[in-house]
N, C-alpha and C positions, 0 to 999 in steps of 0.2 A: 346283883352282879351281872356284868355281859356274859352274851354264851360267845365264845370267840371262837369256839369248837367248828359251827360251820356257819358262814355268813352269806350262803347262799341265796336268804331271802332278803339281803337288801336292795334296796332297789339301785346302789351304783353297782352290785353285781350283778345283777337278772338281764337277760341276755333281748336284745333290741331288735325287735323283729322287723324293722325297715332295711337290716344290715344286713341278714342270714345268710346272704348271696357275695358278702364282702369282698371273698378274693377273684369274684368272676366280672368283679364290673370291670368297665373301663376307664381310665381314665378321667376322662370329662365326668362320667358320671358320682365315679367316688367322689371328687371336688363336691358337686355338685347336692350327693347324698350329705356330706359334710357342713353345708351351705344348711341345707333345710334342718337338719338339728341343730345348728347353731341356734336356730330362730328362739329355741327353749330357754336358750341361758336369758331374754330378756323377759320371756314371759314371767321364771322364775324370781327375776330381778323385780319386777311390778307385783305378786303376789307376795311376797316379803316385804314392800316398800315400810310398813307399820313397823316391825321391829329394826328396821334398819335405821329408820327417824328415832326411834327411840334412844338405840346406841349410839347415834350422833350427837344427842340431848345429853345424854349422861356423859359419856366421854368429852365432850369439851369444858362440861362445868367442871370433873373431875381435874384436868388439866389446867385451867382458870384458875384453878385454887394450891397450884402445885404439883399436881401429882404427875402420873403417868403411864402410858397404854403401853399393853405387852401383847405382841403377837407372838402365839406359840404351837408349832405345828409340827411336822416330823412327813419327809419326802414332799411332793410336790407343793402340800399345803404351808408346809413349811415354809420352804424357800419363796412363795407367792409372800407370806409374811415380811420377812426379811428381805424383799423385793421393796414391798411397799414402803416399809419403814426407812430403809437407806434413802427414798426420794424426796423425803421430808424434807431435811437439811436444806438442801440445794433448791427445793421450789419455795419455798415457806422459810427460811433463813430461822428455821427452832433448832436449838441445841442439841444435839446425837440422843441424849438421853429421855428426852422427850416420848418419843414412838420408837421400842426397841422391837427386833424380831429375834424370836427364841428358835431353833432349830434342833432337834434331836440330832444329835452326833456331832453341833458344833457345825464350825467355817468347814472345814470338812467335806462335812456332807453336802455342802452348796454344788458341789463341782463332782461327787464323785456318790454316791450310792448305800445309804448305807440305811434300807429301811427294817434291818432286823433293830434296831438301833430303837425302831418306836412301841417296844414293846413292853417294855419296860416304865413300869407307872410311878416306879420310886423316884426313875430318871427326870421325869417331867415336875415332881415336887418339889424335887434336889436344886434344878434351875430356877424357879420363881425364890427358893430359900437364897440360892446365891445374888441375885439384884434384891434381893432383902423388899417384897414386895410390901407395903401396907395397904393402909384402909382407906389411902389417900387414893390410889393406882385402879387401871382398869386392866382385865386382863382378859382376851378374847382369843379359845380356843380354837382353832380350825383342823377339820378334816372331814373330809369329803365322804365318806364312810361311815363315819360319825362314831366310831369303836375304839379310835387308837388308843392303847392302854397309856403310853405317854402323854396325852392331851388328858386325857380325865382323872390322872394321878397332878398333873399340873393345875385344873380347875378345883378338882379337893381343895390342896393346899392355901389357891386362890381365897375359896369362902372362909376355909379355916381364919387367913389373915385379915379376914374382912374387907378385899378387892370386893372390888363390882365385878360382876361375871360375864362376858358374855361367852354365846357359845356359836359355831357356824357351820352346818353340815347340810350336804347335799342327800339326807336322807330322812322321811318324814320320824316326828317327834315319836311317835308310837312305837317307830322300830327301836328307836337307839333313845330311850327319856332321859333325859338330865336335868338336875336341879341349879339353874342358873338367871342371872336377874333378865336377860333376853336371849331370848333363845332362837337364831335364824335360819331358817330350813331351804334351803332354794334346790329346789326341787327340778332339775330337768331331767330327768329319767333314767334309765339305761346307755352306757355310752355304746356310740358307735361299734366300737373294738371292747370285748365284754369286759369290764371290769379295768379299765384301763383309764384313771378319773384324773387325769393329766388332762384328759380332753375335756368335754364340756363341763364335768364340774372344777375341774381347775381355770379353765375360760371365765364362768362365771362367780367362781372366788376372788378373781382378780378383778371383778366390774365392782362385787362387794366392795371391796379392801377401798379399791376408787373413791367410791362412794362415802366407806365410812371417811379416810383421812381427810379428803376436801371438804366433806362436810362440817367435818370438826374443824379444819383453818378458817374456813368462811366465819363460821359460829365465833371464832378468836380474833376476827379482827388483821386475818393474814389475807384480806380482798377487799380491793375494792370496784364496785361495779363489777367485771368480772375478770379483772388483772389483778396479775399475781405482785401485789406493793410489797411484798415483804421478799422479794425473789433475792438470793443471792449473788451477788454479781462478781463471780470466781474466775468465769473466762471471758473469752469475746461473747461468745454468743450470749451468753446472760447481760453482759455487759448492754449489746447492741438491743437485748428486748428492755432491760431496764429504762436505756436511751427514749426506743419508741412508745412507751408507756408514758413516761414524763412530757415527748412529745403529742400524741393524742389525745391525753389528758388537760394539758394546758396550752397556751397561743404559741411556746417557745420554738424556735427553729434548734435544730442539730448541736450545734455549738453552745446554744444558750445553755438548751437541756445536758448537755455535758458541766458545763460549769455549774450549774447548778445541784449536778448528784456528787461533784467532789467537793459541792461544800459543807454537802451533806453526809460528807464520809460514805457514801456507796449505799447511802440506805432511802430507795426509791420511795416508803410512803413518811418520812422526814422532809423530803427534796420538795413531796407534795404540799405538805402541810407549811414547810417555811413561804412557797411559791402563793399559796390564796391567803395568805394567814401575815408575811411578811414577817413571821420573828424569828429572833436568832437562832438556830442550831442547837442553840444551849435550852432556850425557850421551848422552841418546837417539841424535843426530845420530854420535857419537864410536862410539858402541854398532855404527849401521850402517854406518857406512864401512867399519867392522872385517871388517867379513862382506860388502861390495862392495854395502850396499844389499838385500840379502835379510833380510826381516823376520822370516821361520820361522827361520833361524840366528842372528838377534839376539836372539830371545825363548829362543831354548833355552842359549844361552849366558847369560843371565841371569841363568836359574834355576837353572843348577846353583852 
């Protein structure tokens, strides 16, 4: 069991001796003090790189075959969750249901506070019970503290249904042990302002999260080169990068490449594949199913 009694020795509580002087700097220098431990959240990012490849291996196959990732968090770690997951849709054109973010206390608490809310372990099982998780789904704990009684009553649950686990805390494994299939520790120290892990380890949860979701669209076949082909094109501005993707990608000028994505129904790596490939809409579409949506295996099956 956790001792939750006093958490004094973790290390996003232990107080950061570069700051001790905090309310007497100036200006320029607090920026400045802010700047130099920012530097940690990347180092933390390069000593994790191993578990964080891993979680991108598993979570795309899991998704490949159906299933689907749950971010589940409670205050800041939370809402980085649910951050990330809403920006799925709109870069990557995958369905809502795909990358959900679970948040203790609910829409709610996005906007307004409510971290007595994570304490509560039955809470965090009760939610993966309600999306009715299985064995197909991945489900990736976060918190920065790596104690919250809601994340760890939600990762039980997870094994009990036979998810895949991962787990993600800014606090080494010995402090806080879990039994999870990868386990991500990013490790950048003491925050600035003691105990207040909104700052660097919430900075660097959110380089994670980056990381894990793109890695997992890349691995799906939602990129090509390094444009986003699956992007949704809901307003002007998607519109306009969808436009210059088709443009830079193939000889088309402006105009062409517009006629070209509404023959394709707005869907920029169709618009590609009809454009080097030359077949119908119907074809193209039937072409990538074939190959689960991956455009480099649609084009080479083509041609031979």
């Amino acid at each position: 069991m956790l001792n939750l009694e006093s958490r004094g020795h973790l290390l996003t509580e232990q107080n950061n001796p570069n700051s001790q002087n905090l309310d007497q700097l100036t200006t320029l220098e607090l920026v400045d003090l802010f700047n130099q431990e920012d530097y940690k959240t990347l180092e933390a990012i390069a000593q994790a790189r191993h578990p964080l490849a891993q979680a991108i291996d598993l979570t795309s196959a899991a998704l490949g075959q159906g299933g689907r990732l749950f971010y589940i968090g409670a205050g800041t770690s939370g809402r980085l969750g649910v951050l990330d997951a809403a920006e799925c849709p709109p870069t990557f054109c995958t369905p809502p249901e795909w990358v959900q973010g679970i948040l203790a206390g609910g829409e709610a608490a996005l906007v307004k506070s409510s971290e007595a809310l994570e304490d509560r372990a039955e809470d965090g099982a009760a939610a993966l019970a309600a999306v009715e998780v299985t064995e197909q789904d991945v489900v990736l704990g976060i918190t920065a503290g790596g104690t919250t009684p809601y994340v760890h009553g939600a990762i039980a649950e997870a094994r009990k249904r036979g998810a895949t686990t991962l787990f993600l805390a800014c606090v080494p494994a010995e402090q806080v042990p879990i039994e999870v299939d990868v386990d991500i520790r990013l490790l950048v120290g003491p925050e600035i302002l003691a105990g207040s892990t909104r700052l660097k380890a919430g900075t660097v949860t959110k380089m994670a999260l980056n990381i894990l979701s793109t890695g997992v669209m890349v691995k799906l076949g939602k990129v090509y080169g390094n444009r986003m082909i699956d992007v949704s094109v809901t307003n002007q501005k998607l519109r306009d990068r969808a436009l210059r993707i088709l443009q830079d990608l193939t000889d088309l000028d402006r105009p062409q490449a517009a006629d070209l994505l509404n023959r394709s129904g707005q869907r920029v790596k169709l618009a590609l594949l009809m454009h080097w490939t030359q077949v119908s809409p119907e074809q193209g579409q039937q072409l990538l199913n074939q190959h689960q949506g991956q455009l480099r295996q649609a084009l080479q099956s083509h041609s031979h």
